[in-house]
VOBA-1610 file (N, C-alpha, C; in pm, whole numbers, padded with zeros to 5 digits, always signed):
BEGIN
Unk-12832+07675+01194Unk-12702+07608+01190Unk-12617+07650+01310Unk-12552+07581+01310Unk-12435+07594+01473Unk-12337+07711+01432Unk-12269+07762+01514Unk-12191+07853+01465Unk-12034+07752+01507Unk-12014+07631+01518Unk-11918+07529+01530Unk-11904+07504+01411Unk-11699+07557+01373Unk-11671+07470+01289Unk-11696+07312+01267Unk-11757+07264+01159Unk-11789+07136+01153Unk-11698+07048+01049Unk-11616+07116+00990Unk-11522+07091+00877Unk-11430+07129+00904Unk-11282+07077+01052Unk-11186+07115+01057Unk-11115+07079+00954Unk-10980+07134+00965Unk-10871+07097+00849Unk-10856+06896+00863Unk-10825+06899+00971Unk-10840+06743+00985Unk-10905+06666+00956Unk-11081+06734+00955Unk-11163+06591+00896Unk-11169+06603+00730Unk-11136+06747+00676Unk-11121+06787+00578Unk-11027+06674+00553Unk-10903+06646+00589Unk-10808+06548+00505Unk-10850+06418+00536Unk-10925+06365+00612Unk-10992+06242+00640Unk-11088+06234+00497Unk-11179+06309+00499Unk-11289+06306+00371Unk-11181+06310+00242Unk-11106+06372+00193Unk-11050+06331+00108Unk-10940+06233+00080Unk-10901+06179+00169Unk-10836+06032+00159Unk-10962+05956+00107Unk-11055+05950+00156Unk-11161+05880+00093Unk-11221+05911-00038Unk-11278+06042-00042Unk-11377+06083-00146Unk-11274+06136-00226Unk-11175+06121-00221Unk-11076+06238-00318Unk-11033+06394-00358Unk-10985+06490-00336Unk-10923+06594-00356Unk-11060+06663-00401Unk-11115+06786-00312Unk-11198+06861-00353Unk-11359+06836-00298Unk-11321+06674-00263Unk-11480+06687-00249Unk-11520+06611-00069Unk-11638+06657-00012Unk-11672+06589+00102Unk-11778+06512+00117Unk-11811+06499+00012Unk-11899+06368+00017Unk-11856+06231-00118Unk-11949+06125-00113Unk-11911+06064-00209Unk-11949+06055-00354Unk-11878+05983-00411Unk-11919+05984-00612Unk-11815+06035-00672Unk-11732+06178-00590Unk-11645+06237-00717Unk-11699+06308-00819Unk-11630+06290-00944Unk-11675+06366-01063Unk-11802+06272-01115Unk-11771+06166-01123Unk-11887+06097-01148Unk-12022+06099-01099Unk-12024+06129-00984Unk-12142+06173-00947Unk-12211+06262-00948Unk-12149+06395-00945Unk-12156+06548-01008Unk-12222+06500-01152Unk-12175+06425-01271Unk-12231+06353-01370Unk-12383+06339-01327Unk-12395+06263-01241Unk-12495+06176-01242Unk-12569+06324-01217Unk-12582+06409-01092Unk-12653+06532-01079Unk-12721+06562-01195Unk-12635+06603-01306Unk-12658+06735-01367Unk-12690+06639-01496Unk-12716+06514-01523Unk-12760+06417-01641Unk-12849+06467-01690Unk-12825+06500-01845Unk-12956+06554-01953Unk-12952+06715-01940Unk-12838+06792-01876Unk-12865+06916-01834Unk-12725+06986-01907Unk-12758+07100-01990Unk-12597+07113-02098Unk-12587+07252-02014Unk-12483+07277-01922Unk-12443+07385-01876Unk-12348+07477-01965Unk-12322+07451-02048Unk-12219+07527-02171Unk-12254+07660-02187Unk-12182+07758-02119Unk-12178+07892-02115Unk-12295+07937-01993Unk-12356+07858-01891Unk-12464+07858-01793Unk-12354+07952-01678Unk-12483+08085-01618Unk-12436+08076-01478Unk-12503+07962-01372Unk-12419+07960-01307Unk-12415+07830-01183Unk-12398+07884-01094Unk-12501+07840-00968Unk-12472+07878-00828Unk-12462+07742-00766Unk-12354+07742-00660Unk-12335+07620-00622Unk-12314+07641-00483Unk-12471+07569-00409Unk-12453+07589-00269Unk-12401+07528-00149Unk-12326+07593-00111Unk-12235+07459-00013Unk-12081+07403-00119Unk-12020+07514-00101Unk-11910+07454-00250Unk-11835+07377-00136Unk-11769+07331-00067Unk-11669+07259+00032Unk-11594+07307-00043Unk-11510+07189-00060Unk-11332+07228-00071Unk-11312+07195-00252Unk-11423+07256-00308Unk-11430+07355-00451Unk-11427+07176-00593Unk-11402+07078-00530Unk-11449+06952-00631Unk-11535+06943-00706Unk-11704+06997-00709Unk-11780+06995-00788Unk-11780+07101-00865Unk-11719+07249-00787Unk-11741+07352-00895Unk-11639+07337-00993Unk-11503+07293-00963Unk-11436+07274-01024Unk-11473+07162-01169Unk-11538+07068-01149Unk-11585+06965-01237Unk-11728+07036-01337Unk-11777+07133-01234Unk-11919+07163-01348Unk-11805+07292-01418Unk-11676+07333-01389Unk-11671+07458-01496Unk-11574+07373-01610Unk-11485+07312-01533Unk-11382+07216-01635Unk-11451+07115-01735Unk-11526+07020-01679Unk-11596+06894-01756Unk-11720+06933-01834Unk-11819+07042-01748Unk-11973+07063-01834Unk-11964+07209-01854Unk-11815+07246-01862Unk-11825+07366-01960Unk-11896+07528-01896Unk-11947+07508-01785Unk-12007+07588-01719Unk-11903+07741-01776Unk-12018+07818-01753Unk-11952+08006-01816Unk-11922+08082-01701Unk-11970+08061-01544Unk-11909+08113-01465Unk-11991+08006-01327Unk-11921+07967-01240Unk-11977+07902-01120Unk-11939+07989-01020Unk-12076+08036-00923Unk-12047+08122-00791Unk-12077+08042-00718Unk-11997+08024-00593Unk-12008+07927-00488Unk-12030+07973-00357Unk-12113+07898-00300Unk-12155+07986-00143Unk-12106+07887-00029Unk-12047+07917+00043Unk-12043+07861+00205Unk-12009+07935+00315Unk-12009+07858+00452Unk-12052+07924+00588Unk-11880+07898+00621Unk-11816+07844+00611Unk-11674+07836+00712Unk-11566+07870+00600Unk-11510+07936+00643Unk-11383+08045+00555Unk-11273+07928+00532Unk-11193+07837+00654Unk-11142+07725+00602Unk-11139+07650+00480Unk-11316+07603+00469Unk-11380+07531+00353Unk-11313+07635+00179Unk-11280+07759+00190Unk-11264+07843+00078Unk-11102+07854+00072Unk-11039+07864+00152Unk-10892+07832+00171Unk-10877+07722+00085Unk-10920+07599+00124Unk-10874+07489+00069Unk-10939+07487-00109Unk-11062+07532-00115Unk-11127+07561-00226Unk-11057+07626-00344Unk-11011+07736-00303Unk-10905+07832-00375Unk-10810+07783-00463Unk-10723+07694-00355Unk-10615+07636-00409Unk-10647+07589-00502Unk-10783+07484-00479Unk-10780+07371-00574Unk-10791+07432-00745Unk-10921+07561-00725Unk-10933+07633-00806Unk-10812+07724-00873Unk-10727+07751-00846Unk-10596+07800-00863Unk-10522+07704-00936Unk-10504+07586-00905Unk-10396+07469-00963Unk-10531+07434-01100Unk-10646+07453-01109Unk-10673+07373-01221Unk-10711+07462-01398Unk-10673+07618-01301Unk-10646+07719-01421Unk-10828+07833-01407Unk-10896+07801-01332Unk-11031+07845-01323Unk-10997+07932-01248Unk-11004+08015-01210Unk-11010+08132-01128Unk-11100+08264-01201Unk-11079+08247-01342Unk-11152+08383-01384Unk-11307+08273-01407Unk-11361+08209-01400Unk-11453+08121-01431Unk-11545+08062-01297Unk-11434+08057-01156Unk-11477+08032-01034Unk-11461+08128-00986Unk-11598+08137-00859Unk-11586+08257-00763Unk-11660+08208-00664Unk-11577+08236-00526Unk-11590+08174-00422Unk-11655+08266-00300Unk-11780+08252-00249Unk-11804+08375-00142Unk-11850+08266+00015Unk-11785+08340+00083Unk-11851+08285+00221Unk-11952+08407+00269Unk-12026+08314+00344Unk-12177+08380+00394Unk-12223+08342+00497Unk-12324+08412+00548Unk-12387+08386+00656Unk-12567+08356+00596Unk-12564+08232+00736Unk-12726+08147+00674Unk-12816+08252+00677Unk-12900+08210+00576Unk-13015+08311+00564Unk-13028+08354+00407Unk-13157+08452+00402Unk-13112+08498+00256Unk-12999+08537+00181Unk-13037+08498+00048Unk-12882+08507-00079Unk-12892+08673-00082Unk-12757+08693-00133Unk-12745+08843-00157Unk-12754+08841-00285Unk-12782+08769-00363Unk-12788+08769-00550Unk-12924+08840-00580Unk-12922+08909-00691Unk-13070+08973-00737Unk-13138+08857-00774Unk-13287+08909-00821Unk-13409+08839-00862Unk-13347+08789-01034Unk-13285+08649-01036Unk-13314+08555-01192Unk-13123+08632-01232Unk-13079+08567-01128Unk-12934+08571-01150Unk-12920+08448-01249Unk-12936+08338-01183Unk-12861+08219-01250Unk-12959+08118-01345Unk-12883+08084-01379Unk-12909+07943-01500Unk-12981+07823-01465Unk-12848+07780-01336Unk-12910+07654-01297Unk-12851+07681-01121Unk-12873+07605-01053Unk-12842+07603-00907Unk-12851+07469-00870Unk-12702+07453-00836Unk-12665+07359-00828Unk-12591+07296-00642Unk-12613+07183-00601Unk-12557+07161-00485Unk-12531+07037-00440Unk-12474+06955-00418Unk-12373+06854-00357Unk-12395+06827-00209Unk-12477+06777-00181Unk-12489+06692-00033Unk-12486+06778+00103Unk-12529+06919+00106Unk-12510+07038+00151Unk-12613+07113+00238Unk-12685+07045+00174Unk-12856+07150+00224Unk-12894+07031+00363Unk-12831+06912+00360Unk-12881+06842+00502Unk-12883+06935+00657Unk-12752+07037+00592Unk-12730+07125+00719Unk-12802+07254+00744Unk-12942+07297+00636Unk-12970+07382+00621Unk-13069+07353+00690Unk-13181+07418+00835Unk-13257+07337+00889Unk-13392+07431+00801Unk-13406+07535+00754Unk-13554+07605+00723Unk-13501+07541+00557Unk-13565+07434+00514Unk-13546+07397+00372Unk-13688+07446+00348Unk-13784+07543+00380Unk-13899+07601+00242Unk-13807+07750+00243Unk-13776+07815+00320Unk-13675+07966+00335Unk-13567+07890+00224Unk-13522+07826+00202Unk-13368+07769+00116Unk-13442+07795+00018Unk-13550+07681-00045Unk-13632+07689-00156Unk-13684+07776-00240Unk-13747+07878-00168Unk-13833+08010-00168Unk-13670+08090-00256Unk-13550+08084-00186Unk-13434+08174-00227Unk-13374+08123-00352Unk-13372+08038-00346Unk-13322+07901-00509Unk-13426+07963-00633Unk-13594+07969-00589Unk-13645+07983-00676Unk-13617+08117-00684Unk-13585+08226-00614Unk-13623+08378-00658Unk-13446+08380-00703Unk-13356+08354-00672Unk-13254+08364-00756Unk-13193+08312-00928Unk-13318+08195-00954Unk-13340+08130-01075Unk-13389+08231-01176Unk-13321+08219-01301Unk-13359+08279-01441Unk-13526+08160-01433Unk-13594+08237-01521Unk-13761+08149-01589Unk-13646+08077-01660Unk-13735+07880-01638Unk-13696+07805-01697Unk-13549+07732-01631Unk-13476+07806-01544Unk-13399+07727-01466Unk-13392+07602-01399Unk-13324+07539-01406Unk-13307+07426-01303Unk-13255+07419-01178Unk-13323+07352-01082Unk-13247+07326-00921Unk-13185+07155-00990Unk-13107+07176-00936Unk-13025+07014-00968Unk-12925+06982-00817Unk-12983+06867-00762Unk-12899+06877-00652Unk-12868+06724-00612Unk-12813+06693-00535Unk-12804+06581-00428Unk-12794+06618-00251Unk-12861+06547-00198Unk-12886+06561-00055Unk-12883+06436+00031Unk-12826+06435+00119Unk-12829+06371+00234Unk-12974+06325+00286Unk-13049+06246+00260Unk-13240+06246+00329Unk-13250+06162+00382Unk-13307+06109+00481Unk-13402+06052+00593Unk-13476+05967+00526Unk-13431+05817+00594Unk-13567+05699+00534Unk-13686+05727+00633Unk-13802+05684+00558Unk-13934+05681+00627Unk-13949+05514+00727Unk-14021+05585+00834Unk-14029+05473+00891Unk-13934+05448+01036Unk-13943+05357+01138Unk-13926+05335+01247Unk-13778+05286+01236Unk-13756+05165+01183Unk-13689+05094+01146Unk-13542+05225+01118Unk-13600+05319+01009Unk-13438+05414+00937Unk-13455+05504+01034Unk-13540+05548+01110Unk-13522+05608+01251Unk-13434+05608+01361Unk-13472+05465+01376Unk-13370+05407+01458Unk-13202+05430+01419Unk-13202+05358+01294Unk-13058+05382+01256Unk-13006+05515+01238Unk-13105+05609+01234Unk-13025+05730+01204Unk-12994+05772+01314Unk-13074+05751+01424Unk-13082+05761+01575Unk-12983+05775+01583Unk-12873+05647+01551Unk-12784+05572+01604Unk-12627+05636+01535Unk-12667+05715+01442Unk-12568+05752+01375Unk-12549+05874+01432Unk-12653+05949+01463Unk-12638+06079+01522Unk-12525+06136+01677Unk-12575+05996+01735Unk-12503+05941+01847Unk-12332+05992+01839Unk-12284+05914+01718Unk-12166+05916+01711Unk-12091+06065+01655Unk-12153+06112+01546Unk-12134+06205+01448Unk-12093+06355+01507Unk-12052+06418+01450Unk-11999+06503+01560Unk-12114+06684+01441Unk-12088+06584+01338Unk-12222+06694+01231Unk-12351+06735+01310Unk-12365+06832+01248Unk-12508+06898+01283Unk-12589+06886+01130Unk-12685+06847+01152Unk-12769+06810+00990Unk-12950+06783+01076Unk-13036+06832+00978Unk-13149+06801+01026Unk-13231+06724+00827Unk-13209+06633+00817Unk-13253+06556+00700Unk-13418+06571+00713Unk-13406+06575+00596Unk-13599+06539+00555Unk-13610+06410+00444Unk-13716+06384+00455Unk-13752+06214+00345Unk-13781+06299+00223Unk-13731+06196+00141Unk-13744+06232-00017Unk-13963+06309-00026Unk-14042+06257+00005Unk-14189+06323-00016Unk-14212+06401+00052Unk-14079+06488+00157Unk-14109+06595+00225Unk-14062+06673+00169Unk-13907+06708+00103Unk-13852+06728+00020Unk-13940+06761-00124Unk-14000+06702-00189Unk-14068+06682-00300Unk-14162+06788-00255Unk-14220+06810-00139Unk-14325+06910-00068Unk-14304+07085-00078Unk-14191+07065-00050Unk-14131+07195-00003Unk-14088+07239-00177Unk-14038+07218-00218Unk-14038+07181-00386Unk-14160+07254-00478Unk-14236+07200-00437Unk-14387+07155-00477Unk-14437+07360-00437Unk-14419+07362-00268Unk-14484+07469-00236Unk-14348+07594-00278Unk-14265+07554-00274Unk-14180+07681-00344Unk-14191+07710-00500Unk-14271+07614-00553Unk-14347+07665-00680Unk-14265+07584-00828Unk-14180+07484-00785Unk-14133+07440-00920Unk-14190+07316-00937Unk-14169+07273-01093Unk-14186+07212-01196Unk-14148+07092-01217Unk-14207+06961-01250Unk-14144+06905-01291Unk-14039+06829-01190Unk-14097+06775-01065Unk-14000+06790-00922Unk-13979+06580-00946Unk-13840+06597-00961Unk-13748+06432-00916Unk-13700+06416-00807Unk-13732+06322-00723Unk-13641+06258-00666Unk-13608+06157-00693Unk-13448+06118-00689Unk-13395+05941-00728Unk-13329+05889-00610Unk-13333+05796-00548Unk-13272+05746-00438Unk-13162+05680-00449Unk-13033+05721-00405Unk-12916+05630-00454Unk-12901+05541-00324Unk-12942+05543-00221Unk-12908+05450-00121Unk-12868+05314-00212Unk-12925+05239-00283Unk-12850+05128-00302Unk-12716+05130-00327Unk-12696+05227-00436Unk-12505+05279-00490Unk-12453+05306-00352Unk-12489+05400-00292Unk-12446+05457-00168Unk-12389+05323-00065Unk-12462+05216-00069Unk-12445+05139+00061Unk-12346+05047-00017Unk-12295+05041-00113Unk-12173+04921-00192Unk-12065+05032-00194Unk-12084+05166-00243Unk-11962+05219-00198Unk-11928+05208-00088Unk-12009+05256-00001Unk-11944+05284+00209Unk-11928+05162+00221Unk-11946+05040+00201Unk-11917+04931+00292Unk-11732+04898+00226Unk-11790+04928+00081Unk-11587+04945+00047Unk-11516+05045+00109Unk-11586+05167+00123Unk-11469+05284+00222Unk-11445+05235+00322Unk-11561+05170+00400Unk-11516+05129+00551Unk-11398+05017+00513Unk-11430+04950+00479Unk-11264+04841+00459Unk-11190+04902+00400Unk-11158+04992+00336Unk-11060+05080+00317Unk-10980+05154+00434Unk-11062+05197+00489Unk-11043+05265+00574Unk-10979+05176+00744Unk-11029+05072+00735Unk-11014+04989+00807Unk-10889+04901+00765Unk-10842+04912+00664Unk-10730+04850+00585Unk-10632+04915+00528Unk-10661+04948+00378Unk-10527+05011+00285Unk-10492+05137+00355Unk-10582+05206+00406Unk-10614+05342+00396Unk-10541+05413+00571Unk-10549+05296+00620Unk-10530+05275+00778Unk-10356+05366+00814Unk-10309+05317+00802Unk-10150+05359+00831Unk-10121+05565+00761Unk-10211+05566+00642Unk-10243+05670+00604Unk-10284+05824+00652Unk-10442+05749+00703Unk-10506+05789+00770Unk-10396+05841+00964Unk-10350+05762+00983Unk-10300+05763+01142Unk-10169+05861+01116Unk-10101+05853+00983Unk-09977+05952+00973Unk-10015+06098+00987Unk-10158+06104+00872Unk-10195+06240+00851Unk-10292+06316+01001Unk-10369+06225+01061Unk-10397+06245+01176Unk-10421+06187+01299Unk-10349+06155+01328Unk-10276+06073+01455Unk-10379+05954+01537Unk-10362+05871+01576Unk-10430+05770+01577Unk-10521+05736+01622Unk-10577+05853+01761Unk-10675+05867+01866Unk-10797+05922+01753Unk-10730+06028+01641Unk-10825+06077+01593Unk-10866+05986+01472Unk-10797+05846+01423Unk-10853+05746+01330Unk-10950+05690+01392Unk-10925+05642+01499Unk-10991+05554+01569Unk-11101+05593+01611Unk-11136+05730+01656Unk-11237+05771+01686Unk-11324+05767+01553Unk-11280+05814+01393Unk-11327+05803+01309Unk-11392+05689+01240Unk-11291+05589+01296Unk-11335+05459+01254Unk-11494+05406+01291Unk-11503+05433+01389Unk-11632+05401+01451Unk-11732+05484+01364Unk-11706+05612+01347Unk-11761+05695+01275Unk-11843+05673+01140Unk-11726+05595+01096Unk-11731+05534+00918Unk-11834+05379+00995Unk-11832+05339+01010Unk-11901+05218+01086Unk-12058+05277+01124Unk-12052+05397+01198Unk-12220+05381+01180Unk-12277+05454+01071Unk-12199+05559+00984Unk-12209+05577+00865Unk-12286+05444+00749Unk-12196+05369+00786Unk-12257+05253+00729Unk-12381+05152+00725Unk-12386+05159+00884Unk-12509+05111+00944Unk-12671+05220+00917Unk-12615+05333+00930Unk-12713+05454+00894Unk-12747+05440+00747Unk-12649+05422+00645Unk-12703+05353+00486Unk-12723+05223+00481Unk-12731+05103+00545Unk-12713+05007+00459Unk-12886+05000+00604Unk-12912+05054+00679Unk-13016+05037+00753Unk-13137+05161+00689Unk-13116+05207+00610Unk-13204+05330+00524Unk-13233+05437+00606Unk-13179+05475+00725Unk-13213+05591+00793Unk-13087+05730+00693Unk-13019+05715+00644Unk-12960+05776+00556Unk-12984+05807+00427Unk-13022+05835+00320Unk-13055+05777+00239Unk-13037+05943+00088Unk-12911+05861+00052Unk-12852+05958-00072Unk-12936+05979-00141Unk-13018+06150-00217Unk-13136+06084-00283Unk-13069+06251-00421Unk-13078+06218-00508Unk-13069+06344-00620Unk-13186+06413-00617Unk-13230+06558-00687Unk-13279+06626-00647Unk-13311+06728-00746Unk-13443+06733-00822Unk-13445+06829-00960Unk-13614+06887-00941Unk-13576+07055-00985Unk-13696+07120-00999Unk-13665+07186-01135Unk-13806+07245-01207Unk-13795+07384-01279Unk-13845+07479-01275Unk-13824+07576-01291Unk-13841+07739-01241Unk-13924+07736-01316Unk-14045+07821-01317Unk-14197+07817-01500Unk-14171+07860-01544Unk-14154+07855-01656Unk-14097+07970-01766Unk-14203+08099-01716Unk-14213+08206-01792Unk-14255+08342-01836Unk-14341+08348-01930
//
């Protein structure tokens, strides 16, 4: 990973004009839903990798009841804003927030419950080293439950991602859902899903972009001034072209630890 902030305060308030308070990618609480479907976290420890600006941990301790969520990320900013949110919604003895440096977890062997993550690991480039640490920090019988950012197969989502990369100012190295499924596979879990949301994915973004291009516009230019909309705009535009051309491709993400 880069040692470049990639989540200034600014794009931070850009992503949530869009995605809403807490979170940097899309879905919201609802999609956090969709993650963790069929999975009862009620009194579960939770590790949640890549917490951003604290929206999902906040939703798995408030909505699915979670018994304590520890959250990991790389930029101290991202936990500032996290805090707060965690502060205003009464969680603080329930949330716990650590920044870190990439590489191995500092948690012992069969800390947690379930391990959980939100669109996060695209930026992680050794995903069997990520894997290998998910599984040795998992209780027997745990779940990985995630969503990720992945790579369509093929020339065609190549291209478009090509094209997105161009613009993007992110650092991310994506893998395709059966490479993913691989690394999975050789880090030793169970029972391995992938679901592809690109279709959901490409009817939301084409509404953010006209949002953004519209209601959202005058908004957007108050909170950060207009050179920096505009540059964004384009941004949200090949965002779009990168999903609705499959070189992007939103995909959920479930293993299980073997029991004992």
């Amino acid at each position: 990973m880069s040692d470049e902030i990639q989540y200034p305060d600014h794009f931070i308030t850009r992503l949530h004009t869009v995605w809403g308070e807490g979170f940097l990618s899309p879905g919201g609480p609802e999609e956090v839903e969709e993650i963790i479907r069929g999975i009862d976290l009620s009194g579960k420890v939770v590790l949640d990798i890549g917490f951003g600006t604290g929206g999902p941990a906040v939703t798995l301790a408030k909505d699915h009841h979670a018994g304590k969520v520890i959250g990991i990320d790389v930029e101290v900013q991202l936990r500032n804003h996290a805090n707060q949110l965690v502060e205003r919604s009464g969680l603080a003895d329930r949330i716990e927030l650590k920044i870190v440096k990439p590489g191995a977890f500092s948690f012992a062997d069969e800390t947690f419950d379930v391990v959980f993550s939100k669109d996060s690991m695209i930026h992680i480039e050794d995903k069997g080293a990520l894997f290998e640490e998910v599984m040795r920090v998992l209780k027997p019988g745990g779940f990985f439950v995630a969503s990720d950012w992945l790579s369509g197969e093929g020339d065609d989502a190549k291209i478009a991602l090509d094209k997105y990369r161009k613009v993007s100012h992110l650092h991310f190295t994506p893998a395709t859902a059966p490479e993913m499924a691989g690394v999975l596979a050789r880090a030793g879990f169970l029972d391995i899903e992938t679901r592809d949301r690109n279709e959901w994915y490409a009817t939301v973004c084409a509404h953010e972009c006209e949002q953004v291009e519209g209601p959202l516009k005058q908004q957007l230019i108050d909170a950060v001034g207009e050179e920096i909309y505009t540059n964004w705009l384009g941004v949200r535009r090949g965002l779009l072209q990168a999903v609705s051309g499959g070189g992007l491709r939103p995909t959920h993400l479930r293993g299980v630890k073997p029991a004992n």
